[in-house]
N, C-alpha and C positions, 0 to 999 in steps of 0.2 A: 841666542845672542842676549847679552847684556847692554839696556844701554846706558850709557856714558853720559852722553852732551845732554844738555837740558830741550826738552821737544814735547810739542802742546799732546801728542798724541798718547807717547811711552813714559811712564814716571822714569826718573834716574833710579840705579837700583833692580830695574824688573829684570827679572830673567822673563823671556819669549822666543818663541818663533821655534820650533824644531824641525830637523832636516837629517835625513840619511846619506851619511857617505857611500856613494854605487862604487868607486874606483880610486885609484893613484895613479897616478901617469907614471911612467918611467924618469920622466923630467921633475915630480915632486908635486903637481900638479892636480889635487883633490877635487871630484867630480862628485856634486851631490844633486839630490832632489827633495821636493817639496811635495806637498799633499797640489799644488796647481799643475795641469798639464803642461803648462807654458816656462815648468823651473825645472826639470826632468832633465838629468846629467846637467848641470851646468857649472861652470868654474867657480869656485871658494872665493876667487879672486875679485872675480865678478862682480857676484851677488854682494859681496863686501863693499866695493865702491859706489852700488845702487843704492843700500842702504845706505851708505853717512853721508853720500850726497841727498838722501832725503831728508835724512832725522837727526844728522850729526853722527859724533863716535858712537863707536857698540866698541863692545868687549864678547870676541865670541870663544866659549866653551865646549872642546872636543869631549866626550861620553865614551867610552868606551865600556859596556856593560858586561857585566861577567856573571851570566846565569849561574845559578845553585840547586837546580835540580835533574843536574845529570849524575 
């Protein structure tokens, strides 16, 4: 996540927070988790609305990595 809004915690500007996508629903719906027991499969959607109701907007960043030593 990037964030956006100005918030006493995250400078504007910071890239933070990573997370793995586990799934896609059939409906479009991105199921990811977190290094905490308690964010494990949980909705894109979700977790989105937690955050900028905490710290204001984010801007978040999908990664898709593509290994080079195969």
């Amino acid at each position: 996540m990037e964030q956006v809004a100005a918030d006493p915690d995250e400078p504007q500007g910071e890239i933070y927070h990573a997370a793995v996508v586990t799934s896609i629903t059939p409906d479009g719906d991105i199921k990811l988790t977190q290094h905490t027991g308690s964010w494990q499969n949980v909705s894109l959607d979700s977790r989105e609305r937690i955050a900028t109701r905490n710290h204001g907007e984010r801007r978040i960043h999908i990664v898709r990595p593509h290994p080079n030593w195969y």
